[in-house]
C-alpha positions, 0 to 999 in steps of 0.5 A, a space after each residue: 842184170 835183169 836176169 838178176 832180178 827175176 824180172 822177165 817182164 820187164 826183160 820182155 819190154 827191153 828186148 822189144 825196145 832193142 828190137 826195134 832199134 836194130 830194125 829201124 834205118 833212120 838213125 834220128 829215129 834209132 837215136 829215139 828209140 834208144 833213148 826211150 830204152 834208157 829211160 825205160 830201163 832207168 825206171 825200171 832200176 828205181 823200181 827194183 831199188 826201192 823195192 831193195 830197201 824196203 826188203 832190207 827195212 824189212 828184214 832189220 825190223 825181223 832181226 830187231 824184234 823190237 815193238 814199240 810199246 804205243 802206251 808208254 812210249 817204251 820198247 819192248 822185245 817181242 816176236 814180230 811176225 812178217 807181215 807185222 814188221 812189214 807194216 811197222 819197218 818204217 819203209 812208209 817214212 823212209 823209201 819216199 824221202 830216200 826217193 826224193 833225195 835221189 830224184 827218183 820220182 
C-alpha cells in the first residue's frame, strides 16, 4: 500500500521495523516490535487519510467556483485559483472534527 502513496520514507521505517523483528529470537520481544510496527503503520494511514480529504476538500471548492461574498453575506460565482480554494476548502473545520470522531489523534 505504501508504494501506493509515494511514501518511501515512511516504506524506509516499516522496512527497518520488519527487519528487526525477523532478527530478533526473543519471540516476547518480536511480539514487541511488532506491535510497534502496527502502530507506526497505523499512524502513518491516519496521516495519509487526512491529508486525502483535505485534497478532496480542495478539489470540491476548485470544481464549485464559489466565493463567499463577506459583505452581504451573498455567493458569488468567480474563478477561485489553487491556493485560495486551498485556504478557503473548509478542511480547517472539517479534518479536525472528522478526526475526532474517527479517534485519529
Amino acid at each position: 500500500r505504501l508504494e501506493r502513496w509515494g511514501a518511501t520514507s515512511w516504506m524506509g521505517a516499516i522496512e527497518s521495523k520488519v527487519q528487526a523483528i525477523l532478527g530478533e529470537d526473543d519471540k516476547d520481544r518480536r511480539m514487541t516490535l511488532f506491535n510497534e510496527a502496527c502502530s507506526i503503520f497505523k499512524q502513518f494511514e491516519n496521516v495519509e487519510s487526512t491529508s486525502i480529504l483535505e485534497m478532496a476538500l480542495w478539489k470540491r471548492k476548485l470544481k464549485s467556483g464559489w466565493k463567499n461574498d463577506d459583505g452581504g453575506g451573498t455567493n458569488k460565482r468567480q474563478a477561485l485559483d489553487r491556493g485560495e480554494c486551498r485556504c478557503v476548502c473548509g478542511s480547517n473545520a472539517v479534518i479536525p472534527n472528522v478526526a475526532s470522531f474517527l479517534g485519529i489523534r
